[in-house]
C-alpha positions in Angstrom: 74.8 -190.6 13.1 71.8 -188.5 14.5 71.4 -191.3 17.5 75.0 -191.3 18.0 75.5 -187.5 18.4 71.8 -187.9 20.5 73.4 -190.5 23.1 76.1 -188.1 23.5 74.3 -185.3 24.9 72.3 -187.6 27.2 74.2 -186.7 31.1 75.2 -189.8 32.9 73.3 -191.5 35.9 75.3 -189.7 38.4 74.7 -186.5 37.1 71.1 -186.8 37.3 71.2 -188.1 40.7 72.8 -185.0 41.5 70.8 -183.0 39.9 67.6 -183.9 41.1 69.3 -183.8 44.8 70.3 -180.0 43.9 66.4 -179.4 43.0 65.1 -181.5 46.4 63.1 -179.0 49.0 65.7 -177.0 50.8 63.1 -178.0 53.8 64.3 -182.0 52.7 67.4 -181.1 52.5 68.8 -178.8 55.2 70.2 -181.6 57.8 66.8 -183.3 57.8 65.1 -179.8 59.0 62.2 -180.9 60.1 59.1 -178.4 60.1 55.5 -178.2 61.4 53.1 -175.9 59.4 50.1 -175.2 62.0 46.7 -173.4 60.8 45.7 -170.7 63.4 43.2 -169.6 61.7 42.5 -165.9 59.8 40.9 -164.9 63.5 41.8 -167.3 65.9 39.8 -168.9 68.5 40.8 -167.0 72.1 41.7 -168.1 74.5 43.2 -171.2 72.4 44.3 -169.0 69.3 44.6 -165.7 69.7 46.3 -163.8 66.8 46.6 -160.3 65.8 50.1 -159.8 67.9 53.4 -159.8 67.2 53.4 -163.9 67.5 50.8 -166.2 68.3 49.9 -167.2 71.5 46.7 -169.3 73.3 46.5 -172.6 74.7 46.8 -174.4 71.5 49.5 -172.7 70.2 51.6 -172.7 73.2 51.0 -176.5 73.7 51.9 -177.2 70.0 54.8 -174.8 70.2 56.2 -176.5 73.5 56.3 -180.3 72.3 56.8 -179.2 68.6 60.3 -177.4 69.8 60.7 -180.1 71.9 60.6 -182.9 68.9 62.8 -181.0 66.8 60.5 -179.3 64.5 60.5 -176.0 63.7 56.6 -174.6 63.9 55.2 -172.2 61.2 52.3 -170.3 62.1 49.2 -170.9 59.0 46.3 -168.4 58.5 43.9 -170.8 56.7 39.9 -170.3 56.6 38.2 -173.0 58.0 36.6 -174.1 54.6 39.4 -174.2 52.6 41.9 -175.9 56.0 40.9 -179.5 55.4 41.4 -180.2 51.8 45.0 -177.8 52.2 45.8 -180.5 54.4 44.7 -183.4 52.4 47.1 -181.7 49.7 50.3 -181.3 51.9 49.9 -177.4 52.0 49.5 -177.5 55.9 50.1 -180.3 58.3 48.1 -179.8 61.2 44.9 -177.7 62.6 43.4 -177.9 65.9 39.7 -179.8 65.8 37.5 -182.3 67.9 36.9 -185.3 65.9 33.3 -184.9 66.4 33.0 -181.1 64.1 35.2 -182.8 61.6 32.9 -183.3 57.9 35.1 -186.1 57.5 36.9 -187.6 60.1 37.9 -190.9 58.2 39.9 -189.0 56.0 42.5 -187.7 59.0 44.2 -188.6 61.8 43.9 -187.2 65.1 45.7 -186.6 68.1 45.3 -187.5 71.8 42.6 -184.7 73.4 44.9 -181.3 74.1 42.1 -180.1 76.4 38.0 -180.2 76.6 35.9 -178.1 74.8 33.0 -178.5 77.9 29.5 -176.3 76.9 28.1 -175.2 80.2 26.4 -172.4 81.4 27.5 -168.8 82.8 25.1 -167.4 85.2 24.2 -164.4 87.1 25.8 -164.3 90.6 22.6 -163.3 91.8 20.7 -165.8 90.2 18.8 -168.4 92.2 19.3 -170.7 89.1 21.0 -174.1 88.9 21.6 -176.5 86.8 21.4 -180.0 87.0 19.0 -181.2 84.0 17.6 -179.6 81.2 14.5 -179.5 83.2 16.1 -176.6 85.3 16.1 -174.4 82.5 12.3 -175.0 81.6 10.8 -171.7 80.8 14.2 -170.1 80.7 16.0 -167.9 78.3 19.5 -168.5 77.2 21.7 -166.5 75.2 23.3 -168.5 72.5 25.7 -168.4 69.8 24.6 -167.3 66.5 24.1 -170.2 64.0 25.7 -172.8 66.9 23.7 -176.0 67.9 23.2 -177.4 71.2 22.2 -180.8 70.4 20.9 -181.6 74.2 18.7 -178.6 73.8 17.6 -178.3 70.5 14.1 -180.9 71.6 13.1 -178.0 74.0 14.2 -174.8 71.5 12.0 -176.5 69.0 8.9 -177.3 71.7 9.3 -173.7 73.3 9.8 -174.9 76.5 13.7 -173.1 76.7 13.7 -170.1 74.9 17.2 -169.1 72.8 18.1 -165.7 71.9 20.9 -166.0 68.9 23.7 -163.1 69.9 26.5 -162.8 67.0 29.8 -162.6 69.5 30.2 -164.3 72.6 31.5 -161.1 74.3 27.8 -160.0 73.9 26.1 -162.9 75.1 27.4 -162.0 78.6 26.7 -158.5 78.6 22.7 -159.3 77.4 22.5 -161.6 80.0 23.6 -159.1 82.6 21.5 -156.3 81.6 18.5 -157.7 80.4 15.9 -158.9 82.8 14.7 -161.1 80.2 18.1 -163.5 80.2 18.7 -165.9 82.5 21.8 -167.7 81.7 24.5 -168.1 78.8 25.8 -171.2 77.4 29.7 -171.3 76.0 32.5 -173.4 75.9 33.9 -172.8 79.7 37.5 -171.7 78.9 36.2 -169.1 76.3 33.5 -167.4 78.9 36.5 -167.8 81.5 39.1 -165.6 78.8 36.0 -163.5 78.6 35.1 -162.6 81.8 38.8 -162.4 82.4 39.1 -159.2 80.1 36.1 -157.6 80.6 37.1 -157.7 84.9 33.9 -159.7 85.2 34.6 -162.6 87.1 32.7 -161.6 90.2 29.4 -161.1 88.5 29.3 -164.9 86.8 29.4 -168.4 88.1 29.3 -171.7 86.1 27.9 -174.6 86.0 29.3 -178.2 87.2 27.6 -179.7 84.5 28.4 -179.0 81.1 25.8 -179.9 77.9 28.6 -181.3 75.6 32.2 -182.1 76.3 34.7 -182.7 72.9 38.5 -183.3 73.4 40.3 -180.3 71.4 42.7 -182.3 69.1 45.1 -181.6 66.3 43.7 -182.9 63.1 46.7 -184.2 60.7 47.1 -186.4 57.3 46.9 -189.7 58.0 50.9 -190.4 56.9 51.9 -188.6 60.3 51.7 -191.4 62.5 55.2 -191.6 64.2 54.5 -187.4 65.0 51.4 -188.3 66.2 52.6 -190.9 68.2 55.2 -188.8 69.6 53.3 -185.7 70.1 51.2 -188.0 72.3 53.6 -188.9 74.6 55.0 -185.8 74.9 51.2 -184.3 75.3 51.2 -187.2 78.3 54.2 -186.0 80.0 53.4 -182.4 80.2 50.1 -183.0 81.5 51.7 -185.1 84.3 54.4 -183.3 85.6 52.4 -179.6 85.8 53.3 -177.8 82.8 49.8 -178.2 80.9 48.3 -177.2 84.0 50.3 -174.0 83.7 49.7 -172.9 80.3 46.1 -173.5 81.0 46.0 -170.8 84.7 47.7 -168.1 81.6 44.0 -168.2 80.2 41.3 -168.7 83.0 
């Protein structure tokens, strides 16, 4: 009798099926709504995050924004320290972050898009500086303002020797004002679109010229799990065809 009055109160197939429809993610379930949960990061990265506003903005964002709307996803803004980003997406909590393959700890472990832009190291010198560059041998006996705790692997042989001198600066706003009023400075090194948003704000384009050669250059991807291949592969393509017909080119002129 007790297994009888048991089987009785078990509900049928159907009614689980239903059920555990009713309890799918309304994300799942709303007409296939698809959505794109991007890490900007606690304090950005201007010019290609910038946060702090009403929405986000920066190159990044608005590239991600444009193709994202464009394939049919809806894109949800992240604030996620960068220690705590990768494993968050290894665990489904966020789907994307912007990275170069190269500062990843372990790239294996991801996939990664086409290159969004360069990330190019060069240097930012004086307009009335006789200095070029060409080779590191140009900068021998030189001082450069760097970023606090950053590495410059194509330098670090002469930092170590002494023969280029580094002076550590905690914000890359200040590098450029050290190396304009201190006689001791004689050139910065920073990614080129940062010291372009930079000089940009601070109205100091005029006193600044860069360098044609650049010390590193890293293509700025988004980093994702490895189970978003088709987005990947559609992202790319999309990434392609704004970046031929003009409209990359434009969200980039918002930022120099």
């Amino acid at each position: 009798m007790t297994v009888r009055r048991t089987c009785r109160l078990l509900p049928s197939l159907p009614f689980c099926l239903a059920l555990a429809l009713s309890l799918a993610s309304p994300t799942a379930m709303a007409d296939n709504h698809k959505v794109f949960r991007f890490n900007i990061s606690p304090n950005g990265y201007p010019p290609y995050l910038i946060v702090g506003g009403e929405q986000p903005s920066g190159i990044m964002w608005d590239v991600v924004s444009l193709i994202t709307d464009r394939l049919g996803y809806e894109l949800v803004a992240e604030k996620i320290p960068r220690k705590r980003v990768d494993q968050m997406i290894l665990d489904g909590y966020v789907d994307g972050t912007p990275r170069a393959r190269e500062w990843a700890d372990n790239p294996e472990k991801f996939l990664f898009t086409d290159p969004v832009v360069a990330i190019e190291e060069v240097f930012f010198i004086p307009e009335t500086s006789s200095l070029r560059f060409e080779t590191t041998d140009d900068l021998i006996s030189k001082t450069i303002v760097t970023h606090l705790g950053y590495n410059y692997p194509a330098l670090e042989t002469h930092f170590k020797d002494g023969s280029i001198r580094r002076f550590d600066v905690a914000r890359d706003r200040d590098m450029f004002t050290f190396v304009l009023h201190g006689d001791r400075f004689d050139a910065a090194v920073a990614d080129r679109l940062v010291g372009q948003w930079i000089l940009r704000n601070e109205n100091l384009q005029s006193q600044f010229r860069t360098s044609s050669e650049a010390i590193s250059n890293y293509g700025f991807r988004i980093m994702l799990r490895k189970d978003w291949q088709a987005f990947a592969q559609d992202f790319n393509e999309e990434l392609a065809r704004i970046r031929s017909n003009g409209e990359l080119d434009a969200i980039l002129a918002n930022y120099r």
